[in-house]
N, C-alpha and C positions, 0 to 999 in steps of 0.2 A: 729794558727797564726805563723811568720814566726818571725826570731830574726833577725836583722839587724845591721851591722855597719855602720853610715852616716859617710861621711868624707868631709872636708872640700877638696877643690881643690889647690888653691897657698898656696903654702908654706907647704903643708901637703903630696900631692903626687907629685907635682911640685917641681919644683925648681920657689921661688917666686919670678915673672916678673909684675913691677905694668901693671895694664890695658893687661896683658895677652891673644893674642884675635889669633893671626898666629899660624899656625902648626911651623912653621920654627925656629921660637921661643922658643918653647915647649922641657922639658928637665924635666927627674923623676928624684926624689930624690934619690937616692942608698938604693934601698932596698922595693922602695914602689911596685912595680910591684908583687915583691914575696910575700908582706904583702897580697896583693889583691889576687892573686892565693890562698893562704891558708885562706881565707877567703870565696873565692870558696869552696876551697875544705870539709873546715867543715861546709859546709851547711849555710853560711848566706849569708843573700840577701848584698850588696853591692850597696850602695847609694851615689853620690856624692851632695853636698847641696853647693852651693857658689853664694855668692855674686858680682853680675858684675855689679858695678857701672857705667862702660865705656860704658852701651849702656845708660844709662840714662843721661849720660855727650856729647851722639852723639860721644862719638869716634869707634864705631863699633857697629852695629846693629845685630838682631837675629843669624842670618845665621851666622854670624863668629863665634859665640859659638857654636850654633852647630857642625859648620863645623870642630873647635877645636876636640871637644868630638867625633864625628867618628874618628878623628886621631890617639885622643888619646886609643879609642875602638882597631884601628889598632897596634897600638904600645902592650898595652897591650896583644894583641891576641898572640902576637909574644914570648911572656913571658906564657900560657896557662893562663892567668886571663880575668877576664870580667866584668862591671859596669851593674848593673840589671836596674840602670835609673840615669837620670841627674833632678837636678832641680836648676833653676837658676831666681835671685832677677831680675830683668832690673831695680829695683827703685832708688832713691836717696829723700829722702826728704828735701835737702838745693840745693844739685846741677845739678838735672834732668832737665830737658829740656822735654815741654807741657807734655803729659800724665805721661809721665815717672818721673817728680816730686810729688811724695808724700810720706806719713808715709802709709806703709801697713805691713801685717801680715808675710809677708814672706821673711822680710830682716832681717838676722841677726843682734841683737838676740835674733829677735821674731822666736818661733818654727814653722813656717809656712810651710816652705820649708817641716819639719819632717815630719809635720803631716800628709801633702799632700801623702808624699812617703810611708808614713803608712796605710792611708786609700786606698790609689791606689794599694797596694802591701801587703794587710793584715797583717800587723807588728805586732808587740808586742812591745810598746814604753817602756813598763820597763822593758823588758828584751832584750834591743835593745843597743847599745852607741855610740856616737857620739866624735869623734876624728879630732882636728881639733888645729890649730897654735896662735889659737888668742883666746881671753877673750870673743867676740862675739859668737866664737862656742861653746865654755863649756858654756855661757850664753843660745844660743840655744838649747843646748842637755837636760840643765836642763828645760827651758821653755816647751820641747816638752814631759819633764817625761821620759828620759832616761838618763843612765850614762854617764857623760862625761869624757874624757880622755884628756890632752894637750901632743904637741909633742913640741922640742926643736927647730925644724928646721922651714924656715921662720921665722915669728915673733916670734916665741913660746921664744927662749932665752930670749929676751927683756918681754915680756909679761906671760911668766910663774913666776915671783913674784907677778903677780894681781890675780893671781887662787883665786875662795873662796877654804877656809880649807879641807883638804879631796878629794881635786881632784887631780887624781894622774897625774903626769907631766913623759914623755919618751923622750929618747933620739930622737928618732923617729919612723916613720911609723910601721915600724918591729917589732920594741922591743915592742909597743903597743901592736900589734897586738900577738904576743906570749903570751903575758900577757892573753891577751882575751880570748885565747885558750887554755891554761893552766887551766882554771877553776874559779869562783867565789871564792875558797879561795885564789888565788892568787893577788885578788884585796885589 
């Protein structure tokens, strides 16, 4: 089985835009593209997992997200990195609209989203981690039984004093991702 880092999308490789749905819009954080190439490069699969409330709210339906993530496929191509898959919530359970209003397994931070990318992609969830800006992704990483990481960027500054104990908090994408690579004693 294969070892994975999931990442959250706003605010973790992005720079975080609410309801983020336009290529034109779209803008990395300093540093994440190169996280992702060396995340290529020492063999782990690369996973993005986010939560897109704005199609369950009707402000942009499937196709814009997708059409996002080839973008951002493109942009990253341009750095030597690559995303091995996207997975994305459409739900909201207070403010979706018909189908897309409910409580299901796959919005952070239920591991839904992980699990998916791990059964689809052979993973290894404990030896896999999940890095991401907000309390809902370290909630997911541990729901899905992999390590979670916080970054400072996006919400993370405001939201990295709710970490439970022991979850280690970075400056960002980068500095994680060195971490990660540098070895299990470095955690």
């Amino acid at each position: 089985m294969d070892k994975a880092v999931f990442l959250d999308r706003d605010g973790t490789i992005n720079v975080e835009l609410e309801f983020l749905h336009r290529p034109e819009d779209f803008e990395f954080i300093p540093g994440a593209p190169q996280a992702i190439r060396l995340l290529n490069e020492a063999g782990f699969r690369v996973i993005v997992v986010t939560n897109q409330s704005g199609i369950a709210r009707g402000l942009y339906n499937v196709a814009a997200v997708n059409r996002l993530h080839r973008y951002m496929d493109a942009q990253l191509a341009r750095f030597g990195a690559s995303v091995d898959a996207y997975y994305f919530c459409p739900h909201h359970p207070e403010h979706g609209i018909g189908d897309y209003r409910k409580s299901c397994e796959c919005r952070k931070p239920m591991g839904g989203m992980l699990r998916q990318g791990a059964a689809d992609l052979s993973i290894d969830l404990a030896g896999s981690f999940m890095v991401g800006d907000r309390l809902v992704d370290v909630e997911a990483g541990l729901n899905a039984g992999c390590r979670p990481m916080m970054v400072r960027t996006g919400y993370g500054l405001l939201e990295s004093v709710t970490v439970p104990p022991h979850t280690p908090v970075y400056e960002d994408l980068l500095e994680a991702v060195r971490v990660i690579l540098s070895g299990p004693d470095s955690l």
